[in-house]
C-alpha positions in Angstrom: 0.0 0.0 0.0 1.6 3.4 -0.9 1.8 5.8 2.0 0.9 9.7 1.1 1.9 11.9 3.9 -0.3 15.3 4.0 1.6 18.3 5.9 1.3 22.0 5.7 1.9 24.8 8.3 -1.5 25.9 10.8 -4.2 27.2 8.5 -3.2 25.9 5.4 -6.4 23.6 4.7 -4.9 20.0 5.2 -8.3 19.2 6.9 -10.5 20.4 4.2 -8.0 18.3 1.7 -7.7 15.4 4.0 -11.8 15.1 3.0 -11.9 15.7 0.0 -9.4 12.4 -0.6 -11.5 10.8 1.8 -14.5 11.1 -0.3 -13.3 9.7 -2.9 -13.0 6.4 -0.7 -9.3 7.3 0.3 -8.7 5.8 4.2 -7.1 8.8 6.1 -5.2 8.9 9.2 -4.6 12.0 10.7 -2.3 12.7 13.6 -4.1 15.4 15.0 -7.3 13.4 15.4 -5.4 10.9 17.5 -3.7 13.7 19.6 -7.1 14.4 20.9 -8.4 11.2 21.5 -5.3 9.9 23.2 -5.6 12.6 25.5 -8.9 12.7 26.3 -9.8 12.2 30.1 -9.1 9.1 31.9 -5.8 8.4 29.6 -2.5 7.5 30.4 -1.3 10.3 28.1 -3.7 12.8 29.9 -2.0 11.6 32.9 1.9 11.4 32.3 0.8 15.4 30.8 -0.9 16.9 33.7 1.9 15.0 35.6 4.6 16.8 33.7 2.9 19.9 33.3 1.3 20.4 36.4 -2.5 20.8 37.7 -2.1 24.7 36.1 -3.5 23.0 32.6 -6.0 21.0 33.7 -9.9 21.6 33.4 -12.5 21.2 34.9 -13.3 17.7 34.2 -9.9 15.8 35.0 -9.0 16.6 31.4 -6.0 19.1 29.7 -7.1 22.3 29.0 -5.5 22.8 25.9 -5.9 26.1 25.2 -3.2 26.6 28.2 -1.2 23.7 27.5 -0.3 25.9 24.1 0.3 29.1 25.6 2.6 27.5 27.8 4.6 25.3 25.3 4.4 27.8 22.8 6.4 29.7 24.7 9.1 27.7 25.7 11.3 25.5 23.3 12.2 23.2 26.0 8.5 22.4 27.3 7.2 21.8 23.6 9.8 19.2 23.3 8.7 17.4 26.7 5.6 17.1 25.2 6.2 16.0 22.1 8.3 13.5 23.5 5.3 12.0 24.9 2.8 12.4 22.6 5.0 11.9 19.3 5.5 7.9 20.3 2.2 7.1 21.0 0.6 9.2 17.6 3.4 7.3 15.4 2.6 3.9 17.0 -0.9 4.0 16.2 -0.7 5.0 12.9 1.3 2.1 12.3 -1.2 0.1 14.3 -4.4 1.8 12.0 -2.7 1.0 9.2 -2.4 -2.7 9.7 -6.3 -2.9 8.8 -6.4 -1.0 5.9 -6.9 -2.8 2.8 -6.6 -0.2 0.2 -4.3 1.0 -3.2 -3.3 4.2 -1.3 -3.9 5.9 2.2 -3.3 9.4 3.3 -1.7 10.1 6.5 -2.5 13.7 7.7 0.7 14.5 10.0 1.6 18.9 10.5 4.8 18.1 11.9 5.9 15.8 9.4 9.6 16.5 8.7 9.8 18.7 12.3 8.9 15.6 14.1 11.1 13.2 12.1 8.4 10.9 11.0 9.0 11.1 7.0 9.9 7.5 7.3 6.7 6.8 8.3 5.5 7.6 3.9 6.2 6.6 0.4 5.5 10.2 -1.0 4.7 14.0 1.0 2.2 16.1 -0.5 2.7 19.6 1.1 -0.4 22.2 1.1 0.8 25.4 0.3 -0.3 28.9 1.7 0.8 32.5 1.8 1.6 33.5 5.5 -1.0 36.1 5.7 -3.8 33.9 4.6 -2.4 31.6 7.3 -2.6 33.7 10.2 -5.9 35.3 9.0 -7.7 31.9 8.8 -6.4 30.7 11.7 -7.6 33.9 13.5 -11.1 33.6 12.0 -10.7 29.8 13.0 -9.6 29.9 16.8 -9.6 33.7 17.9 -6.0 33.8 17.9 -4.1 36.8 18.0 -1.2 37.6 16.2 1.3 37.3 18.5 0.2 33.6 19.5 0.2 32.5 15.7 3.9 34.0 14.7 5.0 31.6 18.2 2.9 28.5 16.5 4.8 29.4 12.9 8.0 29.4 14.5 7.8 26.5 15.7 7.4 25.0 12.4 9.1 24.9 9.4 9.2 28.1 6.8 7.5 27.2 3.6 10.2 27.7 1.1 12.1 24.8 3.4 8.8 22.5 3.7 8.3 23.0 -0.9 11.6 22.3 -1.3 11.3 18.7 0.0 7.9 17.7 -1.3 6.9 15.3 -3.8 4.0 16.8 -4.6 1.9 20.0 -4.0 -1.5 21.6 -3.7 -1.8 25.4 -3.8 -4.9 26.4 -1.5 -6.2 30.1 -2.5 -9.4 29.4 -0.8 -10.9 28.5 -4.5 -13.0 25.2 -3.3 -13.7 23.9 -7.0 -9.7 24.5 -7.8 -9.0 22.6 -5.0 -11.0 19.5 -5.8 -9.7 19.6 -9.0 -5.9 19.2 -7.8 -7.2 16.6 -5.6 -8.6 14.6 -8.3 -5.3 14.9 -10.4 -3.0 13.7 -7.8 -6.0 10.6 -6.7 -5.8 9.3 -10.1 -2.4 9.8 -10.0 -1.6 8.0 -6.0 -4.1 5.1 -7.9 -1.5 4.7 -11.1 1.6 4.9 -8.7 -0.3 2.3 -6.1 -0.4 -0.5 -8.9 2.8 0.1 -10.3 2.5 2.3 -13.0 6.1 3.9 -14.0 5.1 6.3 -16.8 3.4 8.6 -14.1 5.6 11.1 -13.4 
């Protein structure tokens, strides 16, 4: 099964993308989706976090109120990476373990932190979504009534998009135009599809 990696910096539409591949029957597994469930209330990731973190980012329900978990990592380098070093094993272990039962030509793996997190071993190909800063911030302010300030400390954390093009195998460009979009999504199915069964004149 050939293994399309999905990445792109905050705002950049990898969600929207994600389902337009997986309505075209396309299993997806995205990273971020597992964050949340394997920190949730009552899991052992919740707990090593609050643990680590103190009671500070906890809500009201035994759970990790995540809004302050990323003002505080956000912030400093050094706590980011002591979470990531807990959550990163767990995400990449059940992607491998979600991928065991998918019988399929192609899957997508939606993963932001793709190269910043080391996991390009975990795909065969990376198709990066590609966005202008400013319509970055400005979505993701519309999206989660972030300012400014707290977006520019997300995008620093992650890698610059000349860097992040540079090493893809394959791009979408996401002006906002949905029909455009669809229509790069459909070239690059049928073309995932070819590559899946061995074609070697796609290029």
């Amino acid at each position: 099964m050939l293994r399309i990696g999905l990445t792109g910096g905050i705002g950049s539409g990898k969600s929207t993308i994600a389902g337009m591949f997986a309505a075209r029957g396309v299993p997806v597994i995205d990273a971020d989706v597992i964050a949340h469930q394997i920190t949730l209330p009552g899991t052992a990731a919740t707990a090593q976090i609050l643990q680590t973190f103190g009671t500070d980012i906890s809500d009201n329900h035994g759970g990790i109120d995540r809004q302050r978990l990323a003002q505080h990592i956000f912030n400093n380098h050094n706590e980011r990476e002591r979470l990531e070093a807990i959550l990163h094993p767990l995400i990449r272990a059940e992607m491998l373990r979600q991928q065991k039962s998918i019988d399929a030509p192609y899957c997508l793996l939606v993963i932001p932190l793709l190269f910043e997190a080391g996991q390009k071993d975990l795909v065969d190909r990376v198709l990066v979504v590609d966005v202008d800063q400013n319509t970055q911030i400005a979505r993701v302010a519309a999206r989660d009534g972030r300012n400014k300030a707290e977006i520019g400390a997300i995008l620093s954390t992650q890698m610059d998009r000349a860097q992040r093009l540079k090493l893809a195998d394959d791009c979408i460009t996401n002006s906002g135009d949905l029909a455009l979009l669809n229509t790069q999504v459909e070239t690059l199915h049928r073309k995932y599809l070819a590559l899946a069964i061995g074609n070697s004149t796609v290029r």
